[in-house]
N, C-alpha and C positions, 0 to 999 in steps of 0.2 A: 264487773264487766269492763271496766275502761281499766283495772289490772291486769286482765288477761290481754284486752288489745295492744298493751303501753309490752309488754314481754315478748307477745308474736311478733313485735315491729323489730324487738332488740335481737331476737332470732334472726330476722330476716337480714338487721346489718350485720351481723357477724358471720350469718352464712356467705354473704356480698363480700366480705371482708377477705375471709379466708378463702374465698374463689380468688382474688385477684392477686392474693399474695405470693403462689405457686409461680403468674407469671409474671411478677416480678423480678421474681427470685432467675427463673429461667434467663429471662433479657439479659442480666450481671451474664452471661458466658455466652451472647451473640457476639461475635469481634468483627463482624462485616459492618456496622456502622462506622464503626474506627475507623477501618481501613477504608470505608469508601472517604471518610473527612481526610484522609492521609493522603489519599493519591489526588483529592482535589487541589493538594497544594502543592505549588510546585518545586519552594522549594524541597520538600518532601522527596518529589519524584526527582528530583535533580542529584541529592546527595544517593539514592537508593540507585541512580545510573552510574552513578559515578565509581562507587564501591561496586556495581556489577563487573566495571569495563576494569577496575584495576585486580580484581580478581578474574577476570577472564587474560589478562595476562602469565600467572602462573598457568594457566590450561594450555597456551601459547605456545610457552619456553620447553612444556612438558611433548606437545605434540613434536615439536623442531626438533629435539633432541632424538625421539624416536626419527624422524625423515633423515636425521644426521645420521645414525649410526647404519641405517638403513644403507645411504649413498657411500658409506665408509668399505662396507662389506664388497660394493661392486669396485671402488678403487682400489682395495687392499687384491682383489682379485684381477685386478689387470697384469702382464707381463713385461712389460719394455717399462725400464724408468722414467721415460719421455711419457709415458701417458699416467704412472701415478704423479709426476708432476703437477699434470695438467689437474688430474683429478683434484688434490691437495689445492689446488688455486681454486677451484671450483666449489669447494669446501667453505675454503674464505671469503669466499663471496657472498657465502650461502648466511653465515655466519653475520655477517656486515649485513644484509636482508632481513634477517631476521631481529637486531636492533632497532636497525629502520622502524620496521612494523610497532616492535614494543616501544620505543619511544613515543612515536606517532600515537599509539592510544596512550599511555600515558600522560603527554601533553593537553590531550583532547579532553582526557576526564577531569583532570585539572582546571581548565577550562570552563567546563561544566560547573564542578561544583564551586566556584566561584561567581557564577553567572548569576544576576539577582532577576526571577523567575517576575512576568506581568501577567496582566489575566487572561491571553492567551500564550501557554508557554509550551505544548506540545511540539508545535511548528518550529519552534526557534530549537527548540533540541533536537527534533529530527533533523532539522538543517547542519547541525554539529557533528550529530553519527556521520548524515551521506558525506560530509565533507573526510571524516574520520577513515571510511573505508576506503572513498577514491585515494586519499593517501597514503592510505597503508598499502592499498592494492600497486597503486605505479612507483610506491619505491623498491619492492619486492621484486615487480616482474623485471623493473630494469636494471636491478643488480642481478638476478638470476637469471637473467638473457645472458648478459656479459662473462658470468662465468662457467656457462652453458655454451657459450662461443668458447672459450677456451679449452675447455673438456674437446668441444669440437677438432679443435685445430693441432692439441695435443695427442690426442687418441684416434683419431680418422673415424670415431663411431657416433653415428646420433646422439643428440639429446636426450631422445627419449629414455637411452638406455642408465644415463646418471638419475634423469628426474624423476622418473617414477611417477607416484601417485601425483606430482606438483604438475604431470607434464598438463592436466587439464586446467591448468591458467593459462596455456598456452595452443591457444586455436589454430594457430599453423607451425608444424612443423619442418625444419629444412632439412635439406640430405646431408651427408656428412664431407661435404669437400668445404674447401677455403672460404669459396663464398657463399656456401651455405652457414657459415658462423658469423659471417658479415650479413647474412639476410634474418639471422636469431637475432643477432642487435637490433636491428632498424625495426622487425616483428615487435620486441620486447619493450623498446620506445616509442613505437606509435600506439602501443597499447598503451601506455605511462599514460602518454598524453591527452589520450582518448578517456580516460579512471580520470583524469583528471579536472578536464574540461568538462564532461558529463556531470562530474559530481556536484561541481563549483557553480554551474546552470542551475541545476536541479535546487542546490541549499540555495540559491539567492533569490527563485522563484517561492518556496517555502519561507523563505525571509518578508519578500513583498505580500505573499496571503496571509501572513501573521499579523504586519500591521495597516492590512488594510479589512479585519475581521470584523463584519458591520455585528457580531452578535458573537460577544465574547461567554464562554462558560460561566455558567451561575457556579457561585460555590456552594459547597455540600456542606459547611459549619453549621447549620439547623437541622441537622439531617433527625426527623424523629425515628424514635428506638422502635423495632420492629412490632413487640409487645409490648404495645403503652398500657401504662395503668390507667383504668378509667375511677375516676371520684364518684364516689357513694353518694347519693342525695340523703341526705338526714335534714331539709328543711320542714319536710310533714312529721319530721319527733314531738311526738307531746311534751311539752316540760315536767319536770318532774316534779311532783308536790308533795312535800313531807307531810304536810298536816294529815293529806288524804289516806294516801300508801305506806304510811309510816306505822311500824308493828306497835 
């Protein structure tokens, strides 16, 4: 009798056993505990912005160079020399903008990934981006204001007709006389100013909620695995007796 119970029991853990080993096995290829321990740190999330923004550069150079060839086709099609001049200056401006911009993130990511992340560190990096696009944004509009007055003054035709798709950075449009390229500059520099001042507001208000965060992020370093293995009780095992069970 106490043979046959002392077997049922050894049945019992290794059915136990082999239940929990399947989701063991399973857990080994959940990767969301990783990654939620990954993104709770920041330097983690800081070098993964960083190789975002300086890959998001080749995407960049690649879009320009489409708007380039783009604006190329409407200059190559104009008639009087005086206005593919202007065109051609309009180019180089465009050219000199589009620097700006890549610089400008490239500096920023830099930035970034050198930046030593504290326990609240989302704030402080969103303060870096808004700063990133007010910059990229008004060094852009006010060099392609400036070469968009020239096209102007060169060619007697709007704007709109070189800028294309870029013309929606551009909320007001002028007509095409003299000082209508003198009112695309001042348009193109109040906007600067305005990307500017806005942005610069905004990151230093995100600066002061960062270090005055009365309840900063727990970290996720003990994050338990989705299918925990539970432990088998084996303290009601009978001991085993030779003398008794012994053939």
């Amino acid at each position: 009798m106490h043979r046959s119970r002392y077997q049922q029991l050894e049945k019992e853990v290794s059915a136990g056993l082999a239940a929990e080993i399947p989701e063991h096995r399973i857990s080994r290829f959940m990767f969301m505990p990783a990654l939620l321990r990954l993104l709770s740190e920041g330097a983690f999330v800081y070098r993964a912005v960083a190789y975002t923004l300086r890959s998001l550069i080749g995407v960049l150079i690649l879009a320009a160079l489409a708007v380039f060839f783009t604006a190329g086709k409407v200059i190559f099609g104009l008639s009087a020399t005086g206005a593919i001049a202007g065109g051609i200056l309009y180019q180089f401006c465009y050219v000199v903008s589009v620097y700006a911009v890549v610089h400008v993130v490239l500096i920023r990511s830099r930035d970034i990934a050198r930046d030593k992340p504290g326990a609240v560190y989302m704030l402080p990096l969103g303060a870096t981006l808004v700063r990133m696009v007010g910059e990229a944004y008004a060094a852009f509009v006010a060099l392609i204001s400036l070469g968009s007055a020239i096209f102007i003054w060169f060619t007697g035709q709007k704007a709109s007709v070189i800028l294309g798709p870029l013309g929606h950075l551009f909320p007001i449009m002028t007509d095409a006389s003299f000082l209508g390229g003198i009112g695309f500059i001042f348009a193109g520099v109040m906007l600067s100013l305005a990307a500017i001042i806005g942005s610069y507001m905004l990151s230093e208000l995100m600066l002061i909620a960062s270090r005055h965060s009365p309840h900063p992020p727990a970290k996720l370093a003990a994050l338990p695995s989705p299918l925990p293995v539970k432990p088998v009780a084996t303290a009601n095992r009978p001991p085993r007796s030779r003398s008794r069970f012994s053939s």
